[in-house]
C-alpha atoms as a printed R data frame, in Angstrom:
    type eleno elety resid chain resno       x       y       z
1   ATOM     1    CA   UNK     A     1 229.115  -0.609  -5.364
2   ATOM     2    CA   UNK     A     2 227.114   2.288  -6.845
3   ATOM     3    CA   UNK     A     3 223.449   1.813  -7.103
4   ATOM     4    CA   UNK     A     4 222.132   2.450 -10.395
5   ATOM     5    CA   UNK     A     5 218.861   2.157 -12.738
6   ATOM     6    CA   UNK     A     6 218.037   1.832 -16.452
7   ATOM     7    CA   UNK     A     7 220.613  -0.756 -16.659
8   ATOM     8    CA   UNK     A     8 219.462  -3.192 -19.891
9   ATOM     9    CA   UNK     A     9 223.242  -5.526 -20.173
10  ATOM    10    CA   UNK     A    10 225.119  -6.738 -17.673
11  ATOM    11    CA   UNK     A    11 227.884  -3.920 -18.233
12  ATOM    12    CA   UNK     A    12 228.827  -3.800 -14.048
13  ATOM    13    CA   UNK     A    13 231.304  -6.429 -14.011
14  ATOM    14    CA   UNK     A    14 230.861  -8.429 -10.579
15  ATOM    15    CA   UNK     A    15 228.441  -8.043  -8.193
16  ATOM    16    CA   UNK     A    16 229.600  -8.109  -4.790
17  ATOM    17    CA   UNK     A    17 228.128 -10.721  -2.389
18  ATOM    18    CA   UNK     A    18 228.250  -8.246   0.848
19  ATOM    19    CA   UNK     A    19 229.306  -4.887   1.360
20  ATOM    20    CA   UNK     A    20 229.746  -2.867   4.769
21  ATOM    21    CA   UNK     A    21 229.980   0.509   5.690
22  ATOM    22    CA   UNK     A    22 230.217   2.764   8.854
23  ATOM    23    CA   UNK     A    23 226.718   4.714   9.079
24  ATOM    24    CA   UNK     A    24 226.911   7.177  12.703
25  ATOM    25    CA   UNK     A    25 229.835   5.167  13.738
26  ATOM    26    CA   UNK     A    26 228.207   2.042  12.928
27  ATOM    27    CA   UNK     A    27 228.892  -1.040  10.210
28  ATOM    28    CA   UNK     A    28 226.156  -1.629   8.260
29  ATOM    29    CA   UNK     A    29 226.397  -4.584   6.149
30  ATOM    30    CA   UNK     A    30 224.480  -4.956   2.829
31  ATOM    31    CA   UNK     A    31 223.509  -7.143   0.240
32  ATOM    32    CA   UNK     A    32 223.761  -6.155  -3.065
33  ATOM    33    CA   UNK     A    33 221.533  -7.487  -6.413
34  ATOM    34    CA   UNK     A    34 219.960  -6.717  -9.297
35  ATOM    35    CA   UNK     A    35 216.447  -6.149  -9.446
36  ATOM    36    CA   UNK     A    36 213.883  -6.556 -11.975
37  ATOM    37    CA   UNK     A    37 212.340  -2.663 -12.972
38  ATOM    38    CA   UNK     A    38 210.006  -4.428 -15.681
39  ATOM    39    CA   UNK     A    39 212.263  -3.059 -18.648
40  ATOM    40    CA   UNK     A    40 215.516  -2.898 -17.204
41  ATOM    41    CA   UNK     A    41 217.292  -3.863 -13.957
42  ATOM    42    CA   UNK     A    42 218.913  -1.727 -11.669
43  ATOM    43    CA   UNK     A    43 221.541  -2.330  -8.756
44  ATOM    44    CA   UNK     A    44 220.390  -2.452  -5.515
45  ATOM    45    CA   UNK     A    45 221.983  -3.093  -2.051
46  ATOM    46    CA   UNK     A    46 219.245  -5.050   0.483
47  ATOM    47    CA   UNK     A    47 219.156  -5.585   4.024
48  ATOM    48    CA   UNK     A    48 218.933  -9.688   4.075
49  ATOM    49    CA   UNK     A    49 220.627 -12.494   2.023
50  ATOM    50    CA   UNK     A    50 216.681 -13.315   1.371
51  ATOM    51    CA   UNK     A    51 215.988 -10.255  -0.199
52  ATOM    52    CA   UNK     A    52 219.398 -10.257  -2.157
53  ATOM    53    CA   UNK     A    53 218.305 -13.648  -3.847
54  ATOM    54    CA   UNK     A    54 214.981 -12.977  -4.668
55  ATOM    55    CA   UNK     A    55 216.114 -10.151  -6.112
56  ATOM    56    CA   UNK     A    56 218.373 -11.339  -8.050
57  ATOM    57    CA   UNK     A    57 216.836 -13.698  -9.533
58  ATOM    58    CA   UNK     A    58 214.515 -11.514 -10.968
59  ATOM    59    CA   UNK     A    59 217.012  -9.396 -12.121
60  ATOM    60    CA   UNK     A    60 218.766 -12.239 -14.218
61  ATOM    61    CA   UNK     A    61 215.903 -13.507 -15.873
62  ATOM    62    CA   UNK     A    62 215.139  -9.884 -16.807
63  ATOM    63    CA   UNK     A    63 218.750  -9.080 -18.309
64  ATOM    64    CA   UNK     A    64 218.654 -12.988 -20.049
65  ATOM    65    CA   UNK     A    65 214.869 -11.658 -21.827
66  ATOM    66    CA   UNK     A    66 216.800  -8.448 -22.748
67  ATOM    67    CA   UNK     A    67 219.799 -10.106 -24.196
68  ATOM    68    CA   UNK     A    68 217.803 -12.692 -26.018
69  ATOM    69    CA   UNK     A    69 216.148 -12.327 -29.158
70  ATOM    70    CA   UNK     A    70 212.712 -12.500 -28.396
71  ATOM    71    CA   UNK     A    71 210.959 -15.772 -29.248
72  ATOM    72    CA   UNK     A    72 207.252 -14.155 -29.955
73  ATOM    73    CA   UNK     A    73 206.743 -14.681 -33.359
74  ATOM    74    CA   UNK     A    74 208.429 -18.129 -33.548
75  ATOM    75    CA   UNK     A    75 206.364 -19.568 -31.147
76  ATOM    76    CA   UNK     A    76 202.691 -18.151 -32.427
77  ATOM    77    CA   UNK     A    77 203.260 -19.619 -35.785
78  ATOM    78    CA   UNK     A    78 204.049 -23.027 -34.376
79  ATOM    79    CA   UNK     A    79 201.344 -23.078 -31.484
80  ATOM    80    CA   UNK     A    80 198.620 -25.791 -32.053
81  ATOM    81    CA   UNK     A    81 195.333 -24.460 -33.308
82  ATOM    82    CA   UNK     A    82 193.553 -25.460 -29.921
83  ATOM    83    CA   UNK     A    83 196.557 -23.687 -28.103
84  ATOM    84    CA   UNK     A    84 196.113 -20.518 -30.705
85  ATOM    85    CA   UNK     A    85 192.185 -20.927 -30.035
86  ATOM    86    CA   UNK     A    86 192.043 -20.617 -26.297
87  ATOM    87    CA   UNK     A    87 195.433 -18.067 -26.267
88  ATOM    88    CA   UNK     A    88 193.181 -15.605 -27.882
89  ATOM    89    CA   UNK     A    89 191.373 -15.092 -24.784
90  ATOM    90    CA   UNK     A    90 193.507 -13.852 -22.331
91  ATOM    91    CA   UNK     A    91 194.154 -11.253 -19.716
92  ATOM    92    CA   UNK     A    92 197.133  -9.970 -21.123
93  ATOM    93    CA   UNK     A    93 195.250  -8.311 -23.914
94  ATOM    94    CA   UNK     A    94 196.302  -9.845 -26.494
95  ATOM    95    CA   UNK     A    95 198.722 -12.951 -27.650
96  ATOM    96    CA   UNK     A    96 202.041 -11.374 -28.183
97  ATOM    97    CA   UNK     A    97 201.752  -9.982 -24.635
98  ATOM    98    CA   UNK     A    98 200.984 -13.820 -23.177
99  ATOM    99    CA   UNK     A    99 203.476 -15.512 -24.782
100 ATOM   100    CA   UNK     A   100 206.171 -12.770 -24.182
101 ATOM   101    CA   UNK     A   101 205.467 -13.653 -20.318
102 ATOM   102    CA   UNK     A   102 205.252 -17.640 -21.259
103 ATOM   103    CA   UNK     A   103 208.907 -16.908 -22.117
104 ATOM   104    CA   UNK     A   104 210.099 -14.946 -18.832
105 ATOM   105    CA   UNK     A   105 208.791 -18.352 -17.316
106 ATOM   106    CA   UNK     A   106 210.668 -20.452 -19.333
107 ATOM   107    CA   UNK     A   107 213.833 -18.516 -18.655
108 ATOM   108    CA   UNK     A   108 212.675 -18.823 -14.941
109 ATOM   109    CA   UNK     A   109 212.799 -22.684 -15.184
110 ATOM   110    CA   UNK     A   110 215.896 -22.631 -17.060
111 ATOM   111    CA   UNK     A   111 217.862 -20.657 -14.428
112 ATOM   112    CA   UNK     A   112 219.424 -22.242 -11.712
113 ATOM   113    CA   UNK     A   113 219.047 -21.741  -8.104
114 ATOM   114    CA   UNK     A   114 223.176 -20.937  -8.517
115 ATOM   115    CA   UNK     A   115 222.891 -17.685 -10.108
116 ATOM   116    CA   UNK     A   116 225.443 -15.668 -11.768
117 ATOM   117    CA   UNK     A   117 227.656 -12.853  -9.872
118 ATOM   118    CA   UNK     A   118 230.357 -11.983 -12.737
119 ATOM   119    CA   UNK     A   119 230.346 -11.582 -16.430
120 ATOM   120    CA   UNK     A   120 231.600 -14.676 -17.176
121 ATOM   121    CA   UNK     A   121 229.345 -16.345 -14.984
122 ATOM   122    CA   UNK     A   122 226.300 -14.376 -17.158
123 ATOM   123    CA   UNK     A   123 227.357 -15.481 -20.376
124 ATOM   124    CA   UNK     A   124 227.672 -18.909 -19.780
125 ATOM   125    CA   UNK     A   125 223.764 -19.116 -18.381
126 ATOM   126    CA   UNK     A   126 222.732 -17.105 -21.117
127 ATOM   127    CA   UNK     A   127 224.246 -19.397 -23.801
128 ATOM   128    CA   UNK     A   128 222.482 -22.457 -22.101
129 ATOM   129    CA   UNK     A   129 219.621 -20.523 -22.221
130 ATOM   130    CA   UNK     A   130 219.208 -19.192 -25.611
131 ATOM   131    CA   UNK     A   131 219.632 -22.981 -26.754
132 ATOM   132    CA   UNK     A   132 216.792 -24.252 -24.857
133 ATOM   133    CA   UNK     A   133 214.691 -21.356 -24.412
134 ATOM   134    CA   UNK     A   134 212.167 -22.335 -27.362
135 ATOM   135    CA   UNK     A   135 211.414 -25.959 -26.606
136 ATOM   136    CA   UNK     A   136 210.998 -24.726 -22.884
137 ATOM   137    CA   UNK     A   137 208.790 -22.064 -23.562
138 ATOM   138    CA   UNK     A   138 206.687 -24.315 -25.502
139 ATOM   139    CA   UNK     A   139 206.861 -26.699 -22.282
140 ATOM   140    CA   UNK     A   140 205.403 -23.812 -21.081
141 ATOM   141    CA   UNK     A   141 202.210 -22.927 -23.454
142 ATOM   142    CA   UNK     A   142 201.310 -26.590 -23.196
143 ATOM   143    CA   UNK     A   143 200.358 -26.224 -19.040
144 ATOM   144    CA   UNK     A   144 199.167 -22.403 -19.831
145 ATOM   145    CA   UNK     A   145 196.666 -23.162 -22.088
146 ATOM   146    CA   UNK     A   146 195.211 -25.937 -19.968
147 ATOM   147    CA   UNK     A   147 195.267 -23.003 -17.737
148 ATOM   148    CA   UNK     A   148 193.137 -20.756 -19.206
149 ATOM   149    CA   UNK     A   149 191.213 -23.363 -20.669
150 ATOM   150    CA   UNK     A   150 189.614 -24.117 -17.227
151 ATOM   151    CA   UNK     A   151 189.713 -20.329 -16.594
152 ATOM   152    CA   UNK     A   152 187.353 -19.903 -19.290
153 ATOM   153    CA   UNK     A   153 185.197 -22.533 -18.267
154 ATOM   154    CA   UNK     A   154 185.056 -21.309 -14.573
155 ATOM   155    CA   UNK     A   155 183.959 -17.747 -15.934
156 ATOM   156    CA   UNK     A   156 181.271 -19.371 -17.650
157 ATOM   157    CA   UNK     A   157 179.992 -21.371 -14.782
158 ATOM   158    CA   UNK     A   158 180.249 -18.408 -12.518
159 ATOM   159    CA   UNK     A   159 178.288 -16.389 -15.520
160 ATOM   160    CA   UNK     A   160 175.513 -18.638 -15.536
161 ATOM   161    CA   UNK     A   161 175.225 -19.135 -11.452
162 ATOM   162    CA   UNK     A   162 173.004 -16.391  -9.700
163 ATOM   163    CA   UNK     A   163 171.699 -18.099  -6.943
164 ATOM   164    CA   UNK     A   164 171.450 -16.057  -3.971
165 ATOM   165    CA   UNK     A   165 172.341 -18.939  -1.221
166 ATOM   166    CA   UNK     A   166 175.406 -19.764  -3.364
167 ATOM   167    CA   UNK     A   167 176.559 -16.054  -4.044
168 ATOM   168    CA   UNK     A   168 178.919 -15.748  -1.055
169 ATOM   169    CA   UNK     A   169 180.662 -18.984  -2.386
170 ATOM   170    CA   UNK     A   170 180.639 -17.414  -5.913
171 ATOM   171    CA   UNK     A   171 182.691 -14.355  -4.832
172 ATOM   172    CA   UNK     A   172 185.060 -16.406  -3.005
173 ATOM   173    CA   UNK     A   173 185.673 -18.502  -5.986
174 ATOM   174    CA   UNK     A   174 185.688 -15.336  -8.317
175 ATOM   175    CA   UNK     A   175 188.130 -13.542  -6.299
176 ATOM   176    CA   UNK     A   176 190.472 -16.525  -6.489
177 ATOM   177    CA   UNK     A   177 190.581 -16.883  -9.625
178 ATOM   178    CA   UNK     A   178 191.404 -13.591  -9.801
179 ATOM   179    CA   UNK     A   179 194.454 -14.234  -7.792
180 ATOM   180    CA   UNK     A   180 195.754 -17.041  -9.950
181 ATOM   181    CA   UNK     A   181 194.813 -15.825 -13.400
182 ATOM   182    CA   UNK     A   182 195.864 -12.071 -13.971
183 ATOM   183    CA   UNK     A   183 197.610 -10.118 -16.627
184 ATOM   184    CA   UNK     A   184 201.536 -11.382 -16.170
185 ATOM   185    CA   UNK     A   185 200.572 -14.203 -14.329
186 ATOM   186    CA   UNK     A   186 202.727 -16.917 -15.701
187 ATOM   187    CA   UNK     A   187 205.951 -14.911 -15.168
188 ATOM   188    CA   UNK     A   188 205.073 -14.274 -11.699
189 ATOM   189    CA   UNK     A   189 203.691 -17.330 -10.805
190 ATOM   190    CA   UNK     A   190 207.114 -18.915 -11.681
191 ATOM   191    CA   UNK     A   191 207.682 -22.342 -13.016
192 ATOM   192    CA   UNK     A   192 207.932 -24.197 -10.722
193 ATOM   193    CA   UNK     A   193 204.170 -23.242  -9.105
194 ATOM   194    CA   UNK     A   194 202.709 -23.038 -12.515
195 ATOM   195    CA   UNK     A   195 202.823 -26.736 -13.003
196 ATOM   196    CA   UNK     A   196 200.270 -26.587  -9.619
197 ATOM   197    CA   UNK     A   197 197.861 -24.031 -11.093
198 ATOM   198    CA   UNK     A   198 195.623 -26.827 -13.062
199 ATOM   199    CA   UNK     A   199 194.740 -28.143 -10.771
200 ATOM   200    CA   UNK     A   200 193.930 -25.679  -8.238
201 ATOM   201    CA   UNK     A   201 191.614 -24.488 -10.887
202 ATOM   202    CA   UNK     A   202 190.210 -28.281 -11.408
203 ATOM   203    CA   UNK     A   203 189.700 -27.962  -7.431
204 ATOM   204    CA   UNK     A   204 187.452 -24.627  -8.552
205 ATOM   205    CA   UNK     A   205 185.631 -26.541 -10.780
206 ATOM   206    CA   UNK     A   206 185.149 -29.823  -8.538
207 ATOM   207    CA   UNK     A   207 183.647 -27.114  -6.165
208 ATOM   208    CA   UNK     A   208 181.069 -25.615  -8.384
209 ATOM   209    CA   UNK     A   209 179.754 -29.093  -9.006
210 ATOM   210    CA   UNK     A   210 179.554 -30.086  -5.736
211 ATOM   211    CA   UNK     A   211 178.349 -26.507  -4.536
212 ATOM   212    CA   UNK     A   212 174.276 -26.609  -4.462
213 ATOM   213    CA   UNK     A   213 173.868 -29.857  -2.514
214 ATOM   214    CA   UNK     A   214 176.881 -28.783   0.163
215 ATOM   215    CA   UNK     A   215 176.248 -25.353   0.798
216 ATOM   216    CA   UNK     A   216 176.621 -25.272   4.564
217 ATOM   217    CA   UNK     A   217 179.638 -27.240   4.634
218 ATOM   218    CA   UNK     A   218 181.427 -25.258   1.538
219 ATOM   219    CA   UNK     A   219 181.161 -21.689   3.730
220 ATOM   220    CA   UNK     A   220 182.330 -23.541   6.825
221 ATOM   221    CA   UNK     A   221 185.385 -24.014   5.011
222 ATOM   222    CA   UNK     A   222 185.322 -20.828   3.381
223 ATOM   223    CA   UNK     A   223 185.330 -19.487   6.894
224 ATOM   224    CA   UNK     A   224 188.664 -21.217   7.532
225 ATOM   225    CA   UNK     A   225 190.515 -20.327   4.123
226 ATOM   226    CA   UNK     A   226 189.230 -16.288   4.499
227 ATOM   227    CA   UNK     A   227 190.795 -16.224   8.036
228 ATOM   228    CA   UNK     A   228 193.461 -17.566   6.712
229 ATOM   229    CA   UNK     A   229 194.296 -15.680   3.832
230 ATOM   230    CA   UNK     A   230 193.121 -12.100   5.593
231 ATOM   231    CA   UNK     A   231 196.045 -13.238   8.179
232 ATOM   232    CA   UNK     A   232 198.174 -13.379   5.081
233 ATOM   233    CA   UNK     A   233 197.224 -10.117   3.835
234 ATOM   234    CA   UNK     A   234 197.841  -8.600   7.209
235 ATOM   235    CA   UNK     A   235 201.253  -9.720   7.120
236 ATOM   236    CA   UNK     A   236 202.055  -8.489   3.625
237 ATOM   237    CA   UNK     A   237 200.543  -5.089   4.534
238 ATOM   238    CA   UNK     A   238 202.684  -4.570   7.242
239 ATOM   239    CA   UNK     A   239 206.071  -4.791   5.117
240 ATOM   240    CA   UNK     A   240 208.357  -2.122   5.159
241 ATOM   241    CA   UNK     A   241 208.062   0.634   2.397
242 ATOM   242    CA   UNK     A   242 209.889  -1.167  -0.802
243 ATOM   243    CA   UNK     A   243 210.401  -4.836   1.262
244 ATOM   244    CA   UNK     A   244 209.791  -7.370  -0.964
245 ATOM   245    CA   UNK     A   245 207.378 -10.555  -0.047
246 ATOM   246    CA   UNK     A   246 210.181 -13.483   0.451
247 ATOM   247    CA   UNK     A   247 209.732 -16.842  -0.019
248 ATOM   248    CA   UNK     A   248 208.537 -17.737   3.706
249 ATOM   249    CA   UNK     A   249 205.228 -15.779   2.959
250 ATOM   250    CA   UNK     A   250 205.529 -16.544  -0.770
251 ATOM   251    CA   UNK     A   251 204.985 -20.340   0.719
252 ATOM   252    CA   UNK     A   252 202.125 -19.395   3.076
253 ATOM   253    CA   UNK     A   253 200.292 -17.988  -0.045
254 ATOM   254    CA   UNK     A   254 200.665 -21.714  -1.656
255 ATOM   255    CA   UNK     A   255 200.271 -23.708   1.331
256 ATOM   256    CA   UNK     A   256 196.475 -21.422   1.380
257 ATOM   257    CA   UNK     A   257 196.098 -22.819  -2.481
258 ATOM   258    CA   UNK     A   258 196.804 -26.245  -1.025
259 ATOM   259    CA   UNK     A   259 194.726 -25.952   1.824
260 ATOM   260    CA   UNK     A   260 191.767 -25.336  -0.829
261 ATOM   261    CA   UNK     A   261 191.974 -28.587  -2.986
262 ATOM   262    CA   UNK     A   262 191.941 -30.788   0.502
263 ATOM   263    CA   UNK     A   263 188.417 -28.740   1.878
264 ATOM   264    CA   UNK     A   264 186.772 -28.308  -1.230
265 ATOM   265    CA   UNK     A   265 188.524 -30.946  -3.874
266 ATOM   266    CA   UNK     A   266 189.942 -33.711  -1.537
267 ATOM   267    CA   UNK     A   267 190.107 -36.043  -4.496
268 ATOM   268    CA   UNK     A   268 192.578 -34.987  -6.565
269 ATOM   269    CA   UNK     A   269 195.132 -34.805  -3.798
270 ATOM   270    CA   UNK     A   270 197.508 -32.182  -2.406
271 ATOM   271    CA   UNK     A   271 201.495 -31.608  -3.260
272 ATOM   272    CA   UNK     A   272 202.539 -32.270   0.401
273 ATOM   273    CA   UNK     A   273 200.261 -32.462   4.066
274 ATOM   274    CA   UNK     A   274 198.614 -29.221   4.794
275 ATOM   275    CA   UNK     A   275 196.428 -27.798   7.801
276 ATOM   276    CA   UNK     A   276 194.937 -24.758   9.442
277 ATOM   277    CA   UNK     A   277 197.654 -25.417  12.221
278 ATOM   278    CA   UNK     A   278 200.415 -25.988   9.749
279 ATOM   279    CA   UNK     A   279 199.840 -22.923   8.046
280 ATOM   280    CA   UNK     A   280 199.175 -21.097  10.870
281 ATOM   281    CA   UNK     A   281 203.015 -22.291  12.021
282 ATOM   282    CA   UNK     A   282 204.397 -21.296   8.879
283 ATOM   283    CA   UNK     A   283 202.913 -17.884   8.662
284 ATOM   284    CA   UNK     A   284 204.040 -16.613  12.376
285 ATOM   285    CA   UNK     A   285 207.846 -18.484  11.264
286 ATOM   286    CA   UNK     A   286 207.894 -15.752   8.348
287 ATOM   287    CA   UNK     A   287 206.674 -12.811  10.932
288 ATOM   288    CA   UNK     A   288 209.628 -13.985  13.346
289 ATOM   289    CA   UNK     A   289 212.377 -11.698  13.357
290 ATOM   290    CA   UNK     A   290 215.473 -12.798  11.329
């Protein structure tokens, strides 16, 4: 199978699950998929199953929002005026730009973890799709604007908080929500995690209230979650040129998230158990060799 970019409609037929070739005397197997380019896909041939998957996934949600009449205007006019209060600050820039990515997450959560490898295959998911794709996306504006809701309110806090014995636990607390809340965030946060993000941003706000009486304990834990996630960053860093970050390390990032609301925000609870040591175990599983 030819590689090839610019493409905007599935007009390649099948996609082939493996391909080999002899490379200095050598078979080289492959893994072809399309990839997400933003606004097209293109065909690609990876080096893992992993990559393939993640890859394609992207790549199908992308050719579904290009096949799909977009869903931007519909939805604006029929958000509730709290929703259409808080969407109109954002960090997309403006409204049409966060909604447009509210809907690459509802197409997310309305793709299957079977994915489609023929034609046939692509128009049946993108029927299915087009059917439920407004209700879901509004599924989706409900647990975005709760989102940036609390963003706002965190901003705000962090605005009005210049105390110099709290400013090291201000910048942590800055820089995360940087991480979570970002221009294209919902799309790339996916579904399935964006359901998680309230209250990781609750956790924020538990923090800030707890903050000035529990300073010394609050950067011991700090401590702990920096190691952690400069570990992280040290792994991602040392991909290969054009590797993608699979799901292993994609669930180390989380598990860090996680490990957050149980130091900082025990009280509202965690999605499953999490640990320095568990972490730790799951970040030097994704740096083992396949």
């Amino acid at each position: 199978m030819a590689e090839r970019t610019g493409i905007i409609e599935w007009d390649f037929g099948t996609v082939d699950r493996q391909v080999s070739r002899t490379v200095k005397g050598h078979a080289v197997t492959g893994f072809p998929a399309v990839m997400d380019e933003g606004t097209s896909v293109a065909l690609r041939v990876f080096q893992s199953k992993a990559e393939q998957e993640a890859a394609m996934r992207s790549g199908v949600i992308r050719l579904l929002a290009l096949r799909i009449p977009s869903p931007d205007r519909y939805v604006l006019e029929h958000l509730s005026n709290t929703e259409k209060l808080t969407f109109s600050q954002n960090p997309h820039g403006s409204v049409s730009a966060l909604i447009a990515d509210c809907a690459l997450a509802a197409i997310d959560k309305l793709v299957p973890g079977e994915l489609p490898w023929d034609t046939e295959s692509f128009d049946a998911l993108y029927e299915v799709v087009r059917a439920e794709l407004i209700d879901t996306v509004f599924t989706v504006t409900a647990v975005v604007e709760r989102i940036l809701a609390s963003t706002r309110r965190i901003q705000k806090a962090l605005k009005s908080n210049a105390s110099l014995p709290l400013i090291s636990a201000l910048n942590d607390m800055k820089s995360q929500l940087e991480q979570l809340v970002f221009p294209g965030f919902v799309a790339q946060t996916g579904y399935a995690q964006l359901s998680q993000l309230p209250r990781y941003l609750q956790a924020i706000e538990k923090r800030l209230e707890k903050l000035p009486g529990n300073v010394q304990r609050d950067s011991l834990n700090m401590g702990i979650v920096q190691a952690l996630e400069d570990d992280y960053d040290d792994a991602v860093s040392a991909l290969l040129p054009g590797r993608r970050v699979g799901a292993e390390l994609t669930r180390v990032r989380w598990m860090i998230e996680e490990l957050r609301v149980s130091l900082f925000a025990v009280e509202l609870g965690t999605a499953y158990s999490v640990s320095e040591k568990r972490i730790r175990t799951a970040l030097n599983q994704a740096l083992a060799p396949a």
